[in-house]
C-alpha positions in Angstrom: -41.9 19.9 -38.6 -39.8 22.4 -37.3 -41.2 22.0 -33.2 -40.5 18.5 -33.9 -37.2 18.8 -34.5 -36.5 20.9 -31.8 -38.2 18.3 -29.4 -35.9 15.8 -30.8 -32.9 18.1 -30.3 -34.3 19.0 -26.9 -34.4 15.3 -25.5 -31.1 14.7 -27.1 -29.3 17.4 -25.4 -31.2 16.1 -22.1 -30.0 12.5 -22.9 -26.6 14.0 -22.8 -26.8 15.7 -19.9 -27.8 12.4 -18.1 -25.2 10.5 -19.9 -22.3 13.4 -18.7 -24.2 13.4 -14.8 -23.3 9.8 -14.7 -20.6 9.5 -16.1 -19.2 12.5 -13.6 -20.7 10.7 -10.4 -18.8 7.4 -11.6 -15.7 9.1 -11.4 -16.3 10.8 -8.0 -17.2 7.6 -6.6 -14.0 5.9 -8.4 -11.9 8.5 -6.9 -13.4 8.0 -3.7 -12.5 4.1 -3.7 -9.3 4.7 -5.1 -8.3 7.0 -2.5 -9.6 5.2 0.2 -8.1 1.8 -1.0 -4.3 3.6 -1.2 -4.9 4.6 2.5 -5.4 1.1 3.4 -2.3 -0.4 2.0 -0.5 0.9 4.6 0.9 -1.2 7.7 -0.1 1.1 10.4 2.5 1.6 12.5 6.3 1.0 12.8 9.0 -1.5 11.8 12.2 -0.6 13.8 15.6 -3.0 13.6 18.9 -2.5 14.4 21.4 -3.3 12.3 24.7 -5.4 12.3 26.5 -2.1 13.5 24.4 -0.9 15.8 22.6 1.6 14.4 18.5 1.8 14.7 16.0 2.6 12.2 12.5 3.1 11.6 10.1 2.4 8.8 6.6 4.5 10.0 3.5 3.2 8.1 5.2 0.8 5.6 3.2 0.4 2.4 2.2 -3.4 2.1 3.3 -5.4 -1.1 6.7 -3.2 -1.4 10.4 -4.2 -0.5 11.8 -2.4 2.1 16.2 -2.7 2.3 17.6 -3.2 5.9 20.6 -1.3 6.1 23.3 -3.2 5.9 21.4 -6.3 7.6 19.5 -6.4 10.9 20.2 -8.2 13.8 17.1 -7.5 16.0 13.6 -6.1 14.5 10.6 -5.3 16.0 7.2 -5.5 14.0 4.7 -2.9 15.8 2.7 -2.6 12.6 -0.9 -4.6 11.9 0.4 -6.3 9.2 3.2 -9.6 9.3 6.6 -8.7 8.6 8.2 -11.1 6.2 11.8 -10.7 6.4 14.7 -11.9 3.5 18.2 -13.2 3.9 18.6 -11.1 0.5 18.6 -7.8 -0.8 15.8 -7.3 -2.8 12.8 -9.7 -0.9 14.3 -12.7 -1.9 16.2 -15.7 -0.2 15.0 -17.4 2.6 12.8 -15.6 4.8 11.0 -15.8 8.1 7.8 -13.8 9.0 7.3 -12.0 12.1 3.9 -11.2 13.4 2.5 -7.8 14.6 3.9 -6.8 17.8 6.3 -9.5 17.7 10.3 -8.9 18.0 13.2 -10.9 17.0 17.4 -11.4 17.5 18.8 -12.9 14.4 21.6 -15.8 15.3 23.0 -16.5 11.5 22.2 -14.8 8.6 21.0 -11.4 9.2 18.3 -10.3 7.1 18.8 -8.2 4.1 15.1 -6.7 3.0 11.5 -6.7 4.4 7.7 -6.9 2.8 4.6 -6.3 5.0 1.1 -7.6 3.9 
């Protein structure tokens, strides 16, 4: 009775074993994914404007999906990222809005933009 108890406790503690190897390669392969997925969400590249004073800036490798401010409004930009360039009349990414397309540039004649998204 006794060696069959230990068999059973034996094939449990191998049971867990398999369970915690699993459950360890699932996470590698989820950190894996994750990290490579935050790489991509980056327009490669640069953004560069100037703004209503004259003064240039750059935004290197822009993350896509976040709102980027354009000191105190631009009024030329140059997209030399692979993602589009949506820029907003308004702080904030919202008002109208025109998109620019990689390796595109434009002069704004009106309202200068305020913010700018990529993706």
């Amino acid at each position: 009775m006794q060696s069959m108890q230990s068999m059973q406790s034996m094939q449990s503690m191998q049971s867990l074993r398999n369970v915690v190897r699993a459950a360890v390669t699932i996470g590698a392969a989820l950190a894996l994914f994750t990290g490579l997925s935050t790489s991509a969400q980056a327009a490669a590249g640069d953004f560069t404007y100037v703004n209503v004073n004259g003064d240039d800036f750059t935004l290197h490798n822009p993350k896509n999906g976040e709102c980027f401010l354009l000191v105190s409004g631009a009024k030329s930009a140059t997209n030399r990222t692979t993602a589009k360039a949506t820029v907003f009349a308004e702080h904030g990414c919202e008002g109208s809005r025109q998109t620019m397309q990689p390796n595109t540039s434009v002069t704004f004649s009106g309202t200068n933009p305020h913010s700018v998204m990529f993706g």
